[in-house]
C-alpha positions as CSV (number, residue, x, y, z in Angstrom):
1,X,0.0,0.0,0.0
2,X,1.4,3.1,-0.4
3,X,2.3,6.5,1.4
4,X,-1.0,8.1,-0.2
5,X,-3.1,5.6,0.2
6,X,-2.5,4.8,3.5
7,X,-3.1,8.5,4.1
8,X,-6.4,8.3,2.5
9,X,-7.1,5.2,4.9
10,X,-6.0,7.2,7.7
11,X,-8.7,9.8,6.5
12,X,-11.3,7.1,6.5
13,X,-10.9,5.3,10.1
14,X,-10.2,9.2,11.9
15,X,-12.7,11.9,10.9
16,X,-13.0,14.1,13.2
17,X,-16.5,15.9,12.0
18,X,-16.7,19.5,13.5
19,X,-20.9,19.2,14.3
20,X,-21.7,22.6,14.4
21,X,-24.8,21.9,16.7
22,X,-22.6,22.1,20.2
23,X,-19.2,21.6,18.5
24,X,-19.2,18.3,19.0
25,X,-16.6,16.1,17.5
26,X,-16.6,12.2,16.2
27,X,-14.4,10.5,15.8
28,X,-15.2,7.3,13.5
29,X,-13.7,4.4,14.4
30,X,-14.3,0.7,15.6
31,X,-13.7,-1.4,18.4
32,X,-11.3,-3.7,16.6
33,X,-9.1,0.0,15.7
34,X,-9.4,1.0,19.5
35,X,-8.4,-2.5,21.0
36,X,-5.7,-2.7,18.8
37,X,-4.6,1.1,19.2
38,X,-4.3,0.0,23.2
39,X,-2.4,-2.7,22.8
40,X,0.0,-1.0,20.6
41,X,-0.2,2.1,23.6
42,X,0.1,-0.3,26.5
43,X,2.9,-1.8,24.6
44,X,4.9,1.5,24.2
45,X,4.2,2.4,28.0
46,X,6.1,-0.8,28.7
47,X,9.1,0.0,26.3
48,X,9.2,3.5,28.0
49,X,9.6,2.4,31.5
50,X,11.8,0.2,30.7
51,X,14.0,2.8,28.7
52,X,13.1,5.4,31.0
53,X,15.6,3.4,33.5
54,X,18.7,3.6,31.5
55,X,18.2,7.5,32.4
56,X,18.9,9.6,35.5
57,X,16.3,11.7,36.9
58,X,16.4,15.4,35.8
59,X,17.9,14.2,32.3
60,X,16.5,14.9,29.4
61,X,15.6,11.6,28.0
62,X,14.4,10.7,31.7
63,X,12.0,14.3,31.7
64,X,11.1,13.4,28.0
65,X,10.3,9.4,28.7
66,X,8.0,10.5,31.8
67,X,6.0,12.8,29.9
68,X,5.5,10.3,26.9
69,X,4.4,7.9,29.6
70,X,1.7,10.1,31.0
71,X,0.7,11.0,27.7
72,X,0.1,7.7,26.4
73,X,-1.1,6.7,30.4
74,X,-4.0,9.5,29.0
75,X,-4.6,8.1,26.0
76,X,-5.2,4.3,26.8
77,X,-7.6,5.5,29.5
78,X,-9.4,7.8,27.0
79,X,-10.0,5.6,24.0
80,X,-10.5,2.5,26.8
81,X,-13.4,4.7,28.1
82,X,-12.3,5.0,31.7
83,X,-14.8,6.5,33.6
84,X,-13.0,6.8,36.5
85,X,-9.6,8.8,35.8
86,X,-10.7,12.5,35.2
87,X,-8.1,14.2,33.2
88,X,-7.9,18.1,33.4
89,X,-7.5,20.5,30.7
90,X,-4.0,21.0,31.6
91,X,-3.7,17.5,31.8
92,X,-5.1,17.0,28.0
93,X,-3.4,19.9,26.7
94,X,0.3,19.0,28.0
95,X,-0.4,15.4,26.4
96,X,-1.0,16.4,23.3
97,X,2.7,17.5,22.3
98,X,4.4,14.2,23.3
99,X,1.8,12.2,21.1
100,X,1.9,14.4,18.1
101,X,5.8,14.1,18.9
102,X,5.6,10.5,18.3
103,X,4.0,10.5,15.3
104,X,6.4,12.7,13.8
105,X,9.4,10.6,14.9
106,X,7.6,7.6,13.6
107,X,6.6,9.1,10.2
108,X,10.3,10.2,9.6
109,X,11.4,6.7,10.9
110,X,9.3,5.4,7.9
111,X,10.4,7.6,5.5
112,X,13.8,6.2,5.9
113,X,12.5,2.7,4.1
114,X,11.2,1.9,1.3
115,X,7.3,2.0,1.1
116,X,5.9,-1.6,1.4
117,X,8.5,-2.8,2.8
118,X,8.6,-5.1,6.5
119,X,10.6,-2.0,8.1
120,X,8.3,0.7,6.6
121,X,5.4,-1.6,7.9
122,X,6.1,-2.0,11.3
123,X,5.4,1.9,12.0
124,X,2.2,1.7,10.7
125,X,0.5,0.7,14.4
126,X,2.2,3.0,16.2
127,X,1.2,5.9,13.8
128,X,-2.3,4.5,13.6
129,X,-2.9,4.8,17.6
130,X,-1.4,8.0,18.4
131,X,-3.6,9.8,15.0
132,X,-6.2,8.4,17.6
133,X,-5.0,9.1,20.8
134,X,-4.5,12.3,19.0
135,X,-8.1,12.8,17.8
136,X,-9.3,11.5,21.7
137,X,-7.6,14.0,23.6
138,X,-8.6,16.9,21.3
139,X,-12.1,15.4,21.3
140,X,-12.1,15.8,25.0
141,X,-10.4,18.9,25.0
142,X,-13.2,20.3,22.9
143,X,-16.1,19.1,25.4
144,X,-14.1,20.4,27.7
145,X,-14.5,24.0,26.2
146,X,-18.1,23.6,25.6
C-alpha cells in the first residue's frame, strides 16, 4: 500500500466531523481499531519504562520518557473509556505535544525505508494509535471548552 493511500485510509478510520450543533466532535472508528490502538499504547508504556531506566532523573531523556508515559497513560484511559480517571484540561493539553511528537518521529522513521517494505510496515501501528490518541484527547479537550 502506499504512502497516499495509506493517508487516504488514515482519512477514512479518523474523521473528526466538526458538528456545528454544540461543536461536538466524532471521531469514526471501531472497536477492533481502538483495542488494537491499546495494545499498541500499552505496549509503548512498557518500552518507556523500561527505557526510561537507563536515564537519571532530571535528564532529558528521563523528563522526555515521563511525559511520553503520561501521555500515552491519558490516551489508553481515553480511547479504553475509563470512567473513573478525570483528566484536566491541563492534563489533555500538556499530552498532546508528546503524542503528536511521536507520530512525527515515527513518520520520519518510515520515510527512511522503502514503502511496502517489513521495516516501513512496522510503524504503521504505532502511527495509527497516536492519529487516535490524538483525535481522543482533542475530542475531549473540545467538550471540555463547551
Amino acid at each position: 500500500m502506499s504512502s497516499d493511500e495509506i493517508d487516504r485510509l488514515n482519512d477514512h478510520i479518523i474523521e473528526i466531523y466538526n458538528n456545528q450543533i454544540g461543536g461536538v466532535i466524532r471521531i469514526n472508528t471501531n472497536m477492533e481499531d481502538l483495542e488494537r490502538a491499546i495494545s499498541v499504547i500499552t505496549t509503548t508504556i512498557a518500552n518507556c519504562e523500561k527505557a526510561k531506566g537507563n536515564f537519571s532523573d532530571g535528564t532529558a531523556q528521563h523528563s522526555l520518557l515521563r511525559n511520553r508515559i503520561k501521555a500515552l497513560n491519558i490516551s489508553r484511559s481515553l480511547l479504553s473509556g475509563d470512567k473513573t480517571v478525570n483528566h484536566t484540561s491541563k492534563d489533555l493539553r500538556e499530552a498532546l505535544p508528546p503524542v503528536v511528537s511521536i507520530i512525527s518521529k515515527a513518520r520520519k522513521a518510515q520515510s527512511k525505508y522503502e514503502k511496502g517494505t517489513t521495516q516501513f510496515n512496522r510503524f504503521e501501528p504505532l502511527i495509527q494509535a497516536m492519529l487516535i490518541s490524538k483525535a481522543y484527547i482533542e475530542q475531549r479537550l473540545c467538550d471540555a471548552n463547551l
